[in-house]
Structures are given as structure tokens and as C-alpha cells.
C-alpha positions in Angstrom: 0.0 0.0 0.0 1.4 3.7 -0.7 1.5 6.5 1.6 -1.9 8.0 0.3 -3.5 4.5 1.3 -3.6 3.6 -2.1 -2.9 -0.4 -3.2 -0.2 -0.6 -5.7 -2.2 -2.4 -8.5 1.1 -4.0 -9.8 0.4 -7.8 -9.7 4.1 -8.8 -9.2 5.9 -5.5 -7.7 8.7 -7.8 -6.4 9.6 -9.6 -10.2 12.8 -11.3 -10.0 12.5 -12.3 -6.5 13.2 -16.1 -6.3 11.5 -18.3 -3.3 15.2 -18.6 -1.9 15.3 -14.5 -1.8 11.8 -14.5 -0.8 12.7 -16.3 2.5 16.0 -14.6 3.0 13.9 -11.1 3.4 10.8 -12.1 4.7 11.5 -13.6 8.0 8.8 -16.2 6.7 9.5 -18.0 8.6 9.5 -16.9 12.2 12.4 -18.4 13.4 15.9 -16.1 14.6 18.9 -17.1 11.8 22.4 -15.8 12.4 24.5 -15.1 9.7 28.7 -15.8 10.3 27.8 -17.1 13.9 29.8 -19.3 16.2 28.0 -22.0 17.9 28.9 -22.8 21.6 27.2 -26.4 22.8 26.6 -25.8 26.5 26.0 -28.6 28.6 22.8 -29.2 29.0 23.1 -29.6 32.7 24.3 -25.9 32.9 21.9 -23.5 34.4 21.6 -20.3 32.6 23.9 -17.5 33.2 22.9 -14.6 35.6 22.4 -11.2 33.2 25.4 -8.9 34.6 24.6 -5.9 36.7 23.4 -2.9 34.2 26.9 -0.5 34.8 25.6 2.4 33.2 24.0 5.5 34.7 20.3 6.2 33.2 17.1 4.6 32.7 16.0 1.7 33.8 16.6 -1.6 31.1 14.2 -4.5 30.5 16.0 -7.8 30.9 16.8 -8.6 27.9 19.0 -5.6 27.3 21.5 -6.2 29.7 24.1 -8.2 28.1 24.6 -11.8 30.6 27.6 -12.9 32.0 29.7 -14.9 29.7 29.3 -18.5 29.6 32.1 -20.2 31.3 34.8 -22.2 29.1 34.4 -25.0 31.6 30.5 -25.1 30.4 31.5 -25.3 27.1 31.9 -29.0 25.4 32.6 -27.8 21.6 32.5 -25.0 19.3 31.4 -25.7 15.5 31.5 -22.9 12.9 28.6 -22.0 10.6 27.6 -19.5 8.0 23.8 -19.7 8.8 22.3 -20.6 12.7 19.0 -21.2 13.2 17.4 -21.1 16.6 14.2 -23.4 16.7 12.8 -26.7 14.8 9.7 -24.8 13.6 7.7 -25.6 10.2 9.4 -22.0 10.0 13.0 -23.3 11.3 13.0 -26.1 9.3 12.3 -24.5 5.7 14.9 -21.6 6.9 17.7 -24.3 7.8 16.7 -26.0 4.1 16.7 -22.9 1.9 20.0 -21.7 3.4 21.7 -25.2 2.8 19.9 -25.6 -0.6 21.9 -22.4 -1.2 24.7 -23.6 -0.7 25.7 -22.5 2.8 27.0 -24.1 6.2 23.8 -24.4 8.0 23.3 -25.2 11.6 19.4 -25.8 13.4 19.4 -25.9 17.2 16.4 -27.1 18.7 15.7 -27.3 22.7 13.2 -30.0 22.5 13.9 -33.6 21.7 12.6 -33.2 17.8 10.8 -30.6 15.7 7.5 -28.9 17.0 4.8 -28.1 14.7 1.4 -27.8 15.5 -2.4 -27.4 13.3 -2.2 -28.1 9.8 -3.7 -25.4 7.4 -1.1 -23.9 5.1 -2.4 -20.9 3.3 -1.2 -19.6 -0.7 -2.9 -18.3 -3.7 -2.4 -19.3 -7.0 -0.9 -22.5 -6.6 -0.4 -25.0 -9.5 -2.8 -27.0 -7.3 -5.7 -24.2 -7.3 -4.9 -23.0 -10.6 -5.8 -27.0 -12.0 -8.8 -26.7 -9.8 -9.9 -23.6 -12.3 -8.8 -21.0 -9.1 -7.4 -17.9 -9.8 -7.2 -15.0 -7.4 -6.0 -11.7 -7.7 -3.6 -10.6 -4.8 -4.6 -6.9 -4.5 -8.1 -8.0 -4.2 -7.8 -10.5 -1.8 -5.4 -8.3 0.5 -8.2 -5.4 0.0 -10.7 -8.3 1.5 -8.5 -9.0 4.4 -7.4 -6.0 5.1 -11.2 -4.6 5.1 -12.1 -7.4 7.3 -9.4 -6.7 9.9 -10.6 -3.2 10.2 -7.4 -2.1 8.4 -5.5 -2.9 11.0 -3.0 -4.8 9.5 0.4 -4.3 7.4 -1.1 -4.4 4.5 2.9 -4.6 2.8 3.4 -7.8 4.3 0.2 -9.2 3.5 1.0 -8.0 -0.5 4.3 -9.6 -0.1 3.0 -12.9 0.8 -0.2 -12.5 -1.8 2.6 -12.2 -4.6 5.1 -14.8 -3.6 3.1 -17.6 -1.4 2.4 -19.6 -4.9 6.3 -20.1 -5.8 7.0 -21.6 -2.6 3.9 -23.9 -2.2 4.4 -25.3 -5.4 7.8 -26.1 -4.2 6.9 -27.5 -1.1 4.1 -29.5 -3.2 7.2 -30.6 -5.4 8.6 -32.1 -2.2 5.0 -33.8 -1.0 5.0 -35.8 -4.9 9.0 -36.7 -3.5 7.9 -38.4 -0.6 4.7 -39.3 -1.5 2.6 -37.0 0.6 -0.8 -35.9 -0.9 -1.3 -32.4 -0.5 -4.8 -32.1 0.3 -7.2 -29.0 -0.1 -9.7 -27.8 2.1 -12.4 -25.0 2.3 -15.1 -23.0 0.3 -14.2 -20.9 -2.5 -17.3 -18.0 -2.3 -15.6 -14.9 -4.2 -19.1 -12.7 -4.6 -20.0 -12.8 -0.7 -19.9 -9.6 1.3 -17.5 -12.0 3.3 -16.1 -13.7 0.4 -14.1 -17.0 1.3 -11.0 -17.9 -0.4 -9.9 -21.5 -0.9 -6.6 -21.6 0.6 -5.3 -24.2 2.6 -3.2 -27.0 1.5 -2.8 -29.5 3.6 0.3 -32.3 3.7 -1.4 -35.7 4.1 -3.7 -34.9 7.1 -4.5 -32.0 9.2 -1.1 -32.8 10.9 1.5 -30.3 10.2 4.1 -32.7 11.7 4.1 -34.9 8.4 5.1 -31.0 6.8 8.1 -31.0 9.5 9.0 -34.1 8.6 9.5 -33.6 5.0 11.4 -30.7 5.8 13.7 -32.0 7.9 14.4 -34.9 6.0 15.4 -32.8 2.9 16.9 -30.0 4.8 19.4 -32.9 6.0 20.0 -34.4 2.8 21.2 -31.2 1.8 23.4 -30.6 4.3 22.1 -28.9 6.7 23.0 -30.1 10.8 20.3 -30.2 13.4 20.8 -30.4 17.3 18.1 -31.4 19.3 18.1 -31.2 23.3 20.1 -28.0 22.3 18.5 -24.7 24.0 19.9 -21.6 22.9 21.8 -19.6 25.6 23.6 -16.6 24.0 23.7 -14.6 20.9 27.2 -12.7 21.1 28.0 -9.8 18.9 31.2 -9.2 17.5 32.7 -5.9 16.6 31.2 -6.5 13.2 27.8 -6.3 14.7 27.5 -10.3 14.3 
């Protein structure tokens, strides 16, 4: 949307963007990646650090921006090296970990529970091959004016135009990945374009309404392509270096 409140009408104002770029700049995927980092395993017997005393004169700080004592070398078993960290076995985590080791990177996915957490099942895109061999074809402007019109307007309507012109690339890909392993992508839902409330026919869903068979396929090909994942693993520090990283 512009300044004036106006919808850019463009269908496609991101062309060029690949799926790979897409996730890169989106965030799409909920899940904190570190670029250049240095992973420290801590044992997971360590308790976590006390945050150091704020040393500065001023305002008070929330917790989290007081830097916390440094982990102790005696806590620490090993230290790998990766371009690309990801913090959390998410549907979002796992399909960051595989796009950055698809590209080609050093990937690392740390995970504090004993294996990947997904939970319901719906996964939302328009314009899919799948819709679009169903005889569905939606136009993103008009379905972010819906949504955003239903929402009162309180939304950011930039993001939802962002993922209205790039969901489709990276559903069919994932649907790609269901044919590999076999998993039928199923479809769900109404499609009522003409009501006041008009309802879109969205959701794909990866053999069930069970987004764990959706984990599963991601971690299974984000491993084949290289990418490492430690479970049991809780994330204790981020630490900047003079770079910023």
C-alpha cells in the first residue's frame, strides 16, 4: 500500500524475486537465523547465566537488554562454525535451515526440544499450481483489500502484498517435495468470491491436518542437503562481534 493509502495495483511488484530470496527477506519463517555465527554447545546440565549488573547510569533496562555474563569455558563442550544458525525446529526453522543449505551454505538448526514442534495443519497460498488445476485464480490486491477490510485495516497491508505475490512459488515447491515423498497435498475449504464476506480457498494440507508430516519432510530434505540439526540444544547466547554479528 502507498502512503496516500492507495494499493499498488502491480500484480508482481517484487519480479525477480526467487522463493530462496523471498525467505532470506521475509523472516517467513518466524524463526531467529544468524548469519557468520559461532555456535557454543553448552552442557545441558548448565543452568543459565545470571544477566550482569546494568553499569551504566540512566534509565532503567528491560532484561533482555542487559548483556549476561559470559558462559564459562568450563561449560562449554565444543565449538562448530557455521555461516547460517538457526534457533528453533519450527515448520518455519526447518524450511529456513533448508533454503539456506539448498543455497549452498554451512547451515546449523538448534532445537531445545527432543525433535521438531509443529502444531495445526492449514497452510495458506494463492495461485498454486494446485488451485490453478482446480480452475482457481485469485488476484492478490483483491484479496489483501478483503483481508485487510475485514481486519478493520488494522493490519500491514505490505506484508500481506508480499506474501499474496510470492506464497504460490514456494507452495508449489513444497508441493514438489510432497509428490518426492509421496505425501498428498490435500485442499480444504469454500471458495465464495461474490460474498460480502467472500471466502478464499486456501489451505493446503500435507497428508492430514497434521502439520508434523510437513516438519518431517522438511527436515528430512533440509538434512539431505546438508544442513545439521541439534536437538536437546536450547539456545543460551547470541554474542556480537565488533562487526555487529
Amino acid at each position: 500500500m502507498s502512503k496516500d493509502n492507495s494499493f499498488d495495483t502491480d500484480p508482481n511488484p517484487l519480479k525477480g524475486l526467487s522463493r530462496r530470496d523471498f525467505l532470506k527477506g521475509s523472516g517467513l519463517v518466524g524463526a531467529a537465523a544468524v548469519g557468520g555465527g559461532l555456535l557454543a554447545a553448552c552442557s545441558p546440565q548448565a543452568g543459565a547465566p545470571t544477566p550482569a549488573a546494568a553499569t551504566t547510569a540512566g534509565p532503567a533496562k528491560a532484561a533482555f537488554e542487559i548483556p549476561p555474563a559470559p558462559i564459562a569455558k568450563g561449560d562449554i563442550k565444543q565449538t562448530e562454525s557455521a555461516d547460517v544458525v538457526v534457533i528453533g525446529a519450527g515448520v518455519a526453522g526447518l524450511m529456513a535451515a533448508l533454503s539456506a543449505a539448498e543455497a549452498g551454505a554451512k547451515t546449523i538448526l538448534i532445537e531445545k526440544s527432543a525433535k521438531f514442534n509443529a502444531r495445526g495443519g492449514h497452510n495458506a497460498a494463492i495461485n498454486s499450481k494446485i488451485q490453478q488445476s482446480e480452475g482457481l485464480k485469485y488476484t492478490p490486491v483483491q484479496v489483501v483489500r478483503d483481508l485487510a477490510r475485514w481486519a478493520g485495516n488494522r493490519i500491514d497491508s505490505e506484508l500481506l502484498m508480499l506474501w499474496a505475490n510470492n506464497c504460490s512459488p514456494i507452495m508449489d515447491y513444497m508441493c514438489d517435495l510432497a509428490a518426492k515423498h509421496n505425501i498428498q497435498v490435500l485442499r480444504w475449504g469454500n471458495d465464495v468470491p461474490t460474498a460480502y464476506y467472500p471466502e478464499y480457498k486456501t489451505v493446503h494440507m500435507f497428508g492430514a491436518m497434521d502439520q508434523t508430516i510437513l516438519a518431517g519432510m522438511l527436515e528430512k530434505e533440509a538434512i539431505a542437503k546438508g544442513a545439521v540439526i541439534h536437538y536437546t540444544m536450547a539456545a543460551a547466547q547470541l554474542v556480537r562481534q565488533g562487526t555487529g554479528r
